[in-house]
C-alpha positions as CSV (number, residue, x, y, z in Angstrom):
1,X,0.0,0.0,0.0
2,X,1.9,3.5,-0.9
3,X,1.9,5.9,1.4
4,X,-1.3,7.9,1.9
5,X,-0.2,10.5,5.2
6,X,0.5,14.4,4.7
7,X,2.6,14.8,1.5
8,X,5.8,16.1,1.8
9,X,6.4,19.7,0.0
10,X,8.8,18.9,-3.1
11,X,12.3,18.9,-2.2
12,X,12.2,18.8,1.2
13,X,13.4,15.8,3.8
14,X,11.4,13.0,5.2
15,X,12.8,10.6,8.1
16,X,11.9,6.9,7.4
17,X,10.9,4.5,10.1
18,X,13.4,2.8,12.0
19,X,14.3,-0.6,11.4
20,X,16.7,-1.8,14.4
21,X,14.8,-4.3,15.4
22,X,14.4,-6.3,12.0
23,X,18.4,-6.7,12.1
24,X,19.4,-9.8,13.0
25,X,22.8,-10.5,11.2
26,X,21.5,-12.5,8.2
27,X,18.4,-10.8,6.5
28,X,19.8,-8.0,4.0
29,X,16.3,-7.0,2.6
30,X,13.7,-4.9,4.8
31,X,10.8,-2.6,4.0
32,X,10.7,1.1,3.9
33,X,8.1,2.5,5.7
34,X,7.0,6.4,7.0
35,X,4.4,6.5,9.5
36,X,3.8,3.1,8.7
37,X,3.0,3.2,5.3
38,X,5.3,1.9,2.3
39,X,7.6,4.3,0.7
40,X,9.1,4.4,-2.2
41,X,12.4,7.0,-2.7
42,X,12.4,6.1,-6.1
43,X,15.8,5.2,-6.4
44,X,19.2,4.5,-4.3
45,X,20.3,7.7,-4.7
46,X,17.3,9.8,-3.2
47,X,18.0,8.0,0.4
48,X,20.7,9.0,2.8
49,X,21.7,5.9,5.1
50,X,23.7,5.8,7.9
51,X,24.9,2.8,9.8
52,X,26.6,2.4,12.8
53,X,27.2,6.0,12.0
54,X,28.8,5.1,9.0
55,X,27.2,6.6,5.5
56,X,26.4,4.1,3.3
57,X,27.2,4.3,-0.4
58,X,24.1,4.1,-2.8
59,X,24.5,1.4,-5.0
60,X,27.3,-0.7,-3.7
61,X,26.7,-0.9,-0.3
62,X,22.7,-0.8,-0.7
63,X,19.8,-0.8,-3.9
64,X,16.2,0.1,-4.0
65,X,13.3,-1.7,-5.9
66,X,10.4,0.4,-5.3
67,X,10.0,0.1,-1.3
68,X,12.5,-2.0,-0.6
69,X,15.9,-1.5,0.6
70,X,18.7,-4.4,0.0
71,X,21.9,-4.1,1.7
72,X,25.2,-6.1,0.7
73,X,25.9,-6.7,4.2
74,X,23.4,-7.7,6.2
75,X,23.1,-5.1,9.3
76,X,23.5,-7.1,12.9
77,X,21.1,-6.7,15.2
78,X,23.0,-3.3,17.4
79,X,23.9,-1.3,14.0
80,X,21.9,1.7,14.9
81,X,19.9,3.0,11.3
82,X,18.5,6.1,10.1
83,X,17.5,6.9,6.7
84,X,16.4,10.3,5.3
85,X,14.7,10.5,2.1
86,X,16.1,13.9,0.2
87,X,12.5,14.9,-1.4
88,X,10.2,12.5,-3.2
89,X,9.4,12.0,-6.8
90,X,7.7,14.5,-8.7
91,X,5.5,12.9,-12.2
92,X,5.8,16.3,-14.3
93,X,3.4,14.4,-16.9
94,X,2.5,16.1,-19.9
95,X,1.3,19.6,-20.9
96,X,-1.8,20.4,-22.2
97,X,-2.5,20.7,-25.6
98,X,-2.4,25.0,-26.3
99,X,-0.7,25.9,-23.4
100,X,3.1,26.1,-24.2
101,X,4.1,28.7,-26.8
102,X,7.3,30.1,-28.2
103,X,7.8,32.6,-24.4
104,X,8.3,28.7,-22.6
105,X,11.4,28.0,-24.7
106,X,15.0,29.4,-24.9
107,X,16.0,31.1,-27.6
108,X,18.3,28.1,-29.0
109,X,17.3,25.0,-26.9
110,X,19.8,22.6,-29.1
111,X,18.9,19.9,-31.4
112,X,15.5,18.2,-31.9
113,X,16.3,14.5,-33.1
114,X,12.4,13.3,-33.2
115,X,10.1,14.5,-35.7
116,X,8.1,17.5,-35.8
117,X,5.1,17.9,-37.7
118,X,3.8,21.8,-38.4
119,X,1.1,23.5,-40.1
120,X,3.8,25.9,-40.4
121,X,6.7,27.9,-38.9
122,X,6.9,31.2,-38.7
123,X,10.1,33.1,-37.9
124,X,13.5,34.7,-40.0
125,X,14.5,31.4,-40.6
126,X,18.3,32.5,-39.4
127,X,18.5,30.1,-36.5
128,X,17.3,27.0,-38.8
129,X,19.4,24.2,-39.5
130,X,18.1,21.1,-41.3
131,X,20.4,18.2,-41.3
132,X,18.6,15.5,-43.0
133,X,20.2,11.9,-42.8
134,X,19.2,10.4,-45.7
135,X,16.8,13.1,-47.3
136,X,14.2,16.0,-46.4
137,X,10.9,15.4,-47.9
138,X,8.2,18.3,-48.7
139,X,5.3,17.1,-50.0
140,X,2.7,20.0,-51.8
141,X,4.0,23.5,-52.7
142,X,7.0,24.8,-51.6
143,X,7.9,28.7,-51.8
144,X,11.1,30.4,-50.9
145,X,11.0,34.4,-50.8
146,X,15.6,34.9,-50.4
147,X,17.9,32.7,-52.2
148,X,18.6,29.2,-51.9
149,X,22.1,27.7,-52.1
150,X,22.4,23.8,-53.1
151,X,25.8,22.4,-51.8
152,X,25.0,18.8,-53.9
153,X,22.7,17.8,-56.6
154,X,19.5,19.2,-57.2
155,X,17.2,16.4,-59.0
156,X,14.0,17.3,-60.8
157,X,11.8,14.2,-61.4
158,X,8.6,14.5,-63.6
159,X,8.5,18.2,-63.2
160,X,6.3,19.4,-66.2
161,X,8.1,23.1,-65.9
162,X,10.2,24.9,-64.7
163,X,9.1,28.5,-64.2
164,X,12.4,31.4,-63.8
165,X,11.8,34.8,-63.7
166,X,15.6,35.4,-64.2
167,X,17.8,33.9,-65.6
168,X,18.9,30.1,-65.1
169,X,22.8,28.9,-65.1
170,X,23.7,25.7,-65.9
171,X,27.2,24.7,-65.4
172,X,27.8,21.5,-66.8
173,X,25.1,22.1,-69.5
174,X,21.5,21.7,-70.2
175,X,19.5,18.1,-71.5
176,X,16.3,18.1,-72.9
177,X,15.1,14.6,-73.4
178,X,17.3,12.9,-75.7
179,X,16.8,15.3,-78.8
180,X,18.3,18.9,-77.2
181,X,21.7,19.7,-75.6
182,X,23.0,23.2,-74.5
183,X,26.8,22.3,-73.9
184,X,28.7,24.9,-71.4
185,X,30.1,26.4,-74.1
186,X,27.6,27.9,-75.6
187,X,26.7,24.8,-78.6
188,X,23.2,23.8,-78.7
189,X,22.6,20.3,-80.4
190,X,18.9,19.4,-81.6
191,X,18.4,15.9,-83.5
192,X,14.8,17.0,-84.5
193,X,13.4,20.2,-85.8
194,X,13.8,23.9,-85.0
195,X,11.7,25.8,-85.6
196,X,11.9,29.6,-84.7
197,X,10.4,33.1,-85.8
198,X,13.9,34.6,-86.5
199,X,17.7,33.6,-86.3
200,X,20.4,35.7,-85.4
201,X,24.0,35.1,-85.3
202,X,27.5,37.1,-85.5
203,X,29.2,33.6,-86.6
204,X,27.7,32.3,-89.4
205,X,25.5,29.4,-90.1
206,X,27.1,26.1,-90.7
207,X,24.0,23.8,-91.8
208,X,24.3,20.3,-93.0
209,X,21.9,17.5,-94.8
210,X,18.5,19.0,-96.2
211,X,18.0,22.6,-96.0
212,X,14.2,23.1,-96.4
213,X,12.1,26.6,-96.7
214,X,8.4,27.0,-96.6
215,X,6.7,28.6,-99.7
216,X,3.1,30.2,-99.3
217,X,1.0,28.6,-101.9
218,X,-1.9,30.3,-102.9
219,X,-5.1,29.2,-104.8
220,X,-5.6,32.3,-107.4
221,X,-3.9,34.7,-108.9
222,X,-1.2,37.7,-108.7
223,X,-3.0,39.9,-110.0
224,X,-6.1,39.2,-107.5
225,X,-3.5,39.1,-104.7
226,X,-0.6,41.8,-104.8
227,X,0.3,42.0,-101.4
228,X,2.9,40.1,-100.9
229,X,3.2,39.2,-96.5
230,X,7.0,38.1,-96.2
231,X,5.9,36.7,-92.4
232,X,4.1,33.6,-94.7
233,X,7.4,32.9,-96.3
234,X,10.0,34.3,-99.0
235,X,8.6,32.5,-101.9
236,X,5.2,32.6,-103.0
237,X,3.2,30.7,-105.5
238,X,0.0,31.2,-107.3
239,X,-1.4,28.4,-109.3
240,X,-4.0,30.2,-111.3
241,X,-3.3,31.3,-114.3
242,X,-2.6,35.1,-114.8
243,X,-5.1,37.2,-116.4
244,X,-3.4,40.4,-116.9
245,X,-0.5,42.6,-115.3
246,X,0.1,43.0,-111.6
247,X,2.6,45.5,-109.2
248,X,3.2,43.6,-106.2
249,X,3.4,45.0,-102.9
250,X,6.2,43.4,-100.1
251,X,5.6,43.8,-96.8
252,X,5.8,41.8,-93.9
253,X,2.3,41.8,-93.2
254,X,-1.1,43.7,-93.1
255,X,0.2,46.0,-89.5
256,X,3.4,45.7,-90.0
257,X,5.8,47.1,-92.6
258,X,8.7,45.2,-94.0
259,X,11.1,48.8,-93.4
260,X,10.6,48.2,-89.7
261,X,11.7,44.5,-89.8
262,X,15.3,45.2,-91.7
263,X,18.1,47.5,-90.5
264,X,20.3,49.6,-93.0
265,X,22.5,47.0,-94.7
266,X,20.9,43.7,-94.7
267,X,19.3,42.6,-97.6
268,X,16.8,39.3,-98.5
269,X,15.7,37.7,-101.3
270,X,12.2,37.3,-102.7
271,X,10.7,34.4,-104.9
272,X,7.2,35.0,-106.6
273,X,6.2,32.4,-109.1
274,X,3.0,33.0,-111.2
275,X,1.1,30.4,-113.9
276,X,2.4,32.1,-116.8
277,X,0.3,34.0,-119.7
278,X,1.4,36.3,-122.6
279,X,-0.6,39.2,-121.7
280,X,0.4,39.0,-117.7
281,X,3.7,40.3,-115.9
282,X,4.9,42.8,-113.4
283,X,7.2,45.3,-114.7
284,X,6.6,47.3,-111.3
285,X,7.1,46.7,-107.6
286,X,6.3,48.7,-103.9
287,X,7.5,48.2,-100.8
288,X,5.2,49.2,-98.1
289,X,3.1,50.6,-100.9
290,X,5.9,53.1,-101.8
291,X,7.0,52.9,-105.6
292,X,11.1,52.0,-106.0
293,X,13.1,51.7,-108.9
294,X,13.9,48.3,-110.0
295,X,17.1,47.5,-111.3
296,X,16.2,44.5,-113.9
297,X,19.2,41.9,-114.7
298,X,20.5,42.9,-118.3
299,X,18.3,46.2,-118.0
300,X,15.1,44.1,-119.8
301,X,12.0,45.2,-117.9
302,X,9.4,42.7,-118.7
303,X,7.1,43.6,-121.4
304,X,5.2,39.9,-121.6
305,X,5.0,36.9,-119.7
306,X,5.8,32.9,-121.0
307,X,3.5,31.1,-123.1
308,X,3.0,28.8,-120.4
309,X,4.2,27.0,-117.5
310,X,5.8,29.4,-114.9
311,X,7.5,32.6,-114.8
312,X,9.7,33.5,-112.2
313,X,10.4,37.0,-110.6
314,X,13.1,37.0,-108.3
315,X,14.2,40.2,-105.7
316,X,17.3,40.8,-103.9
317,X,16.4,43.8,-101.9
318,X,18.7,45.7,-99.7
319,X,18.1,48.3,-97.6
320,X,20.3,51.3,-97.8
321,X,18.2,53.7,-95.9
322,X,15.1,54.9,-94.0
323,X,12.4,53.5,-96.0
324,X,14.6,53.0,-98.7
325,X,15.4,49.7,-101.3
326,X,18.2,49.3,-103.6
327,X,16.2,46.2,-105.6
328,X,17.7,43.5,-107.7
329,X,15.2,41.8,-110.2
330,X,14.7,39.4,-112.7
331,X,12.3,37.5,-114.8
332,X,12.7,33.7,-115.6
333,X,10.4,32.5,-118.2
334,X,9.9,29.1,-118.6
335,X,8.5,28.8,-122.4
């Protein structure tokens, strides 16, 4: 039966019962008692014991199992005893659920080695130290407002993008599946298609196997169709057969003019093939819908077209100025 008299305040001394009489030179194991009642110190080292007025040394010369007290020699019967318990055990239990907040910690408190689970956490971050043997896991979104530093590999696996507002610095080079490579030098390799709205390089182009261009194909005629969008392509097609002559316009497309596309000095070259007929050509040309001179190969402006088949007016144009074309043009009949 544990001991059910006044409790003791927390800390303090309590004398145990006497046990004198119980020694007789061969029993080593007695109760311990206050006021009658069992007691339990809780271990060896919350008694003081004196015998024969000689201290006795926790754990060698004496143990406890709950509210008894073994001694490794047994006491004869005129050892005088007393025993002091130096305060009792205290069950601290567990707080309640809301009632410890971040004022009931130290600032730094050391390291956590359990698991901590967290709606969030709030706080600089400064103090934070993550030392994850083998890996951290974040599962759902994950946002981080300052810079984050990776000291080892940082692996993507099925991400569907990859959203930068700034700019993103590979090292070692860049892999898109197994069709695009950005080598650290600068080199990209592609074993598919490109395809881009413009190109521009201070190097050159090296190309190699089949170069291919788009033509703009168009069911009618020149004549029904003079303007001439360069976005569609640089070589244009009509498969109906001319009626009568035709100026064509270049530009580069209904809002935008083919001036603002070029800078002084560059030049291109433009393709329009027509289904031919005697009566049908284009002697003329505008840019914009400004009238330039044409500078036609051999000086023969075209006065007629073929007889059949195609004919085939080709531009180099190259600008030399604001709004302003030297143009290069010919006329290939073919019959």
């Amino acid at each position: 039966m544990a001991y059910i008299g006044r409790q003791t305040t927390q800390g303090g001394f309590i004398k145990l019962d006497d046990i004198q009489s119980q020694f007789n030179g061969v029993t080593k194991t007695f109760n311990l008692t206050t006021g009658g009642q069992a007691f339990s110190p809780g271990s060896a080292n919350s008694l003081l014991v004196s015998i024969a007025g000689i201290i006795q040394e926790s754990g060698s010369s004496y143990t406890i199992d709950n509210s008894t007290i073994t001694f490794a020699t047994a006491p004869t019967s005129d050892a005088e005893i007393f025993m002091h318990a130096m305060g009792s055990r205290v069950n601290v239990g567990s707080p309640s659920a809301g009632t410890v907040d971040a004022s009931t910690f130290k600032s730094n408190f050391g390291t956590y080695q359990g698991t901590i689970s967290a709606t969030s956490f709030t706080g600089d971050g400064s103090q934070l130290t993550l030392n994850a043997v083998p890996t951290i896991t974040v599962t759902g979104d994950s946002t981080f407002n300052g810079n984050v530093s990776i000291g080892g590999t940082l692996s993507y696996e099925d991400v569907t993008n990859v959203d930068a507002v700034g700019l993103i610095t590979a090292r070692s080079g860049i892999k898109v599946g197994s069709g695009i490579t950005f080598s650290p030098d600068g080199n990209a390799f592609h074993t598919g298609i490109v395809t881009a709205t413009s190109v521009t390089t201070s190097q050159g182009v090296d190309l190699t196997g089949l170069l291919r261009e788009n033509v703009n194909i168009v069911t009618g005629k020149l004549s029904d169709n003079q303007n001439i969008d360069l976005a569609s392509g640089m070589i244009h097609y009509f498969t109906t057969t001319e009626t009568t002559t035709s100026t064509p316009n270049l530009r580069f497309d209904s809002s935008t003019t083919l001036d603002s596309k070029m800078s002084i000095g560059e030049t291109i070259a433009v393709t329009i093939i027509t289904t031919a007929a005697g009566a049908a050509y284009s002697d003329q040309l505008t840019i914009d819908g400004n009238s330039i001179t044409e500078n036609w190969i051999a000086g023969e402006v075209p006065t007629s077209g073929g007889n059949s088949g195609v004919d085939i007016y080709s531009y180099t144009i190259v600008k030399i100025g604001n709004a302003s074309f030297l143009v290069i043009a010919n006329l290939t009949k073919t019959s």
